[in-house]
C-alpha positions as CSV (number, residue, x, y, z in Angstrom):
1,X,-32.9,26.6,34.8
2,X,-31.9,23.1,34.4
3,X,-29.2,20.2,35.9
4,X,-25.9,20.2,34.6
5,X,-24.3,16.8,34.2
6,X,-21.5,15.6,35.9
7,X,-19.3,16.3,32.7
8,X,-20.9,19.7,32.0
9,X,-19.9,20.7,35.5
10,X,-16.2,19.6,34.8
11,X,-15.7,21.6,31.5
12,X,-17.8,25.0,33.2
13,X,-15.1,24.4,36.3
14,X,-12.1,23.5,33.4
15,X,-11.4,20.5,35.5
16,X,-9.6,17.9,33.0
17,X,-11.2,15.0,31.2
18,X,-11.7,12.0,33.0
19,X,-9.6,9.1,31.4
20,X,-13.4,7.1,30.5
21,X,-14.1,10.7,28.5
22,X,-10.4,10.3,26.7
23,X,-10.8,6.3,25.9
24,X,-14.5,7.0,25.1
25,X,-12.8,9.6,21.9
26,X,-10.4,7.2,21.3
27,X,-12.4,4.8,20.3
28,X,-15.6,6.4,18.5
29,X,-12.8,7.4,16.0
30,X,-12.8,3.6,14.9
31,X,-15.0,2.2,12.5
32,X,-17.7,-0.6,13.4
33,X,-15.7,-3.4,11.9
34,X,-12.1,-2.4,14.1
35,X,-14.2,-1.9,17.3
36,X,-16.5,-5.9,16.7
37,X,-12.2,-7.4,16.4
38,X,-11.5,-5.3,19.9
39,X,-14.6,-7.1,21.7
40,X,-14.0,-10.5,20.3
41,X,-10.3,-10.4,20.9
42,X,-11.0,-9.3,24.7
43,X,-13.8,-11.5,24.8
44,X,-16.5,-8.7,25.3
45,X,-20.1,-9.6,23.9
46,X,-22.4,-6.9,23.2
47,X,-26.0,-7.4,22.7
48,X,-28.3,-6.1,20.1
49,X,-32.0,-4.9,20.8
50,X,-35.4,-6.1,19.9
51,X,-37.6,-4.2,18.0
52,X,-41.1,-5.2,18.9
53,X,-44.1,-5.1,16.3
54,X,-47.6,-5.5,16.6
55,X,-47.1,-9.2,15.3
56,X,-43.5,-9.5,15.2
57,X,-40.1,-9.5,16.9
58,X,-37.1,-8.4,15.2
59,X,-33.2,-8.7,16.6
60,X,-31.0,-5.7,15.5
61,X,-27.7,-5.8,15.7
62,X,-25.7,-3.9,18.2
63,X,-24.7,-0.3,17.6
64,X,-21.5,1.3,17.2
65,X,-22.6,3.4,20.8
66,X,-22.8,0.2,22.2
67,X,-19.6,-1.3,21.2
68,X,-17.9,1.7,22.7
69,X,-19.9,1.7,26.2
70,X,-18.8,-2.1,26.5
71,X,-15.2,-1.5,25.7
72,X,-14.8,1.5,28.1
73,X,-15.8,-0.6,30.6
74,X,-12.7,-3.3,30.1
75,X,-10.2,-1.3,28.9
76,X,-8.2,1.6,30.0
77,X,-6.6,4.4,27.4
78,X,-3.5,2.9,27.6
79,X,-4.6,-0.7,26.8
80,X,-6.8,0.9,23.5
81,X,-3.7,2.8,22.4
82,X,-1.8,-0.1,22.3
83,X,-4.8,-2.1,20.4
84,X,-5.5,0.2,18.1
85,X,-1.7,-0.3,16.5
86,X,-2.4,-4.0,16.3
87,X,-6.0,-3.9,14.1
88,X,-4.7,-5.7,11.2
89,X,-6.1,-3.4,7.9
90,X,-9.1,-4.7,6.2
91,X,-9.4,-5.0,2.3
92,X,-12.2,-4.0,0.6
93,X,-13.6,-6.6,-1.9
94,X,-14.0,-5.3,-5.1
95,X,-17.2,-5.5,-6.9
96,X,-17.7,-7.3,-10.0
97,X,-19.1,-4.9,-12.7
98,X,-22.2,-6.6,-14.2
99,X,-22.4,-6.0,-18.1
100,X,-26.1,-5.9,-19.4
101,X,-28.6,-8.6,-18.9
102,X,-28.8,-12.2,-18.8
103,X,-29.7,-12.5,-22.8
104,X,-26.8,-10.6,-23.8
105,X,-24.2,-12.3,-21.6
106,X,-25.4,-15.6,-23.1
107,X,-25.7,-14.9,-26.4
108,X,-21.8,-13.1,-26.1
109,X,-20.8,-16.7,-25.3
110,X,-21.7,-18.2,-28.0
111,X,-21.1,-15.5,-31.0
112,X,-17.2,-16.1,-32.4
113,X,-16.1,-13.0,-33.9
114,X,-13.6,-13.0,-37.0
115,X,-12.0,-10.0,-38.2
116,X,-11.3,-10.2,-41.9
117,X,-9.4,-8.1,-44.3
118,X,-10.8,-7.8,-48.2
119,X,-8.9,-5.4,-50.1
120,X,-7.2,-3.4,-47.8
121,X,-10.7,-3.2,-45.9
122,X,-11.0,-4.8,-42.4
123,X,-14.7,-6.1,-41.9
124,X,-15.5,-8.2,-38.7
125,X,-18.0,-11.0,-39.2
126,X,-20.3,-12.8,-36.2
127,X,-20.9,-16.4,-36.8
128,X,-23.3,-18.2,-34.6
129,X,-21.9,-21.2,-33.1
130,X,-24.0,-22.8,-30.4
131,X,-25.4,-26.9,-30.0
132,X,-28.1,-25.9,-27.9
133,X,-30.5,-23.5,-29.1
134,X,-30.0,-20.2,-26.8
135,X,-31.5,-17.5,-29.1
């Protein structure tokens, strides 16, 4: 047999979530980024850990569980309600597609490209136009 925990014994007894528990799902449905703007706009620091090595220490940042603990602590459910509405939407940066290596994107610079047409036949020719020697 083992201990129950305060909110085992409330949903065996069907006793109502406590407003911590309701705040607490409120906000572990936000993502890391919306739950960082809460604490800095309430002025809520969160530490990280450190990881200790044999030789070294290491600081990791702190965790998503620990942005939530912090913020139940300062704000009640009708305060993250109202919060939540004002999280202004964050763009994602789009990602520059890379097109084959460092040889080839040089050597594109410098390559003009004519299109020709010799008896009703269109050829395309590649002339090499470059001061510096890149090839």
């Amino acid at each position: 047999m083992q201990t129950l925990s305060l909110k085992q014994v409330r949903k065996k007894l069907g006793l109502p979530e406590t407003p911590e528990d309701r705040s607490k799902k409120l906000l572990q449905k936000l993502s890391l980024c919306e739950l960082k703007y809460l604490a800095q706009k309430h002025r809520i620091k969160v530490k990280g850990r450190i990881s200790e090595d044999w030789f070294s220490e290491t600081k990791m940042p702190p965790s998503k569980r620990q942005y939530v603990n912090a913020l139940v602590k300062e704000l009640n459910e009708a305060q993250i309600k109202r919060e939540i509405g004002k999280i202004p939407k964050t763009e994602r940066k789009k990602k520059r597609k890379k097109s084959g290596t460092w040889f080839f994107r040089r050597l594109s610079t410098c390559i003009k490209i004519t299109k020709i047409e010799f008896e009703q036949k269109e050829f395309t020719l590649f002339s090499h136009q470059c001061s510096v020697s890149c090839c």
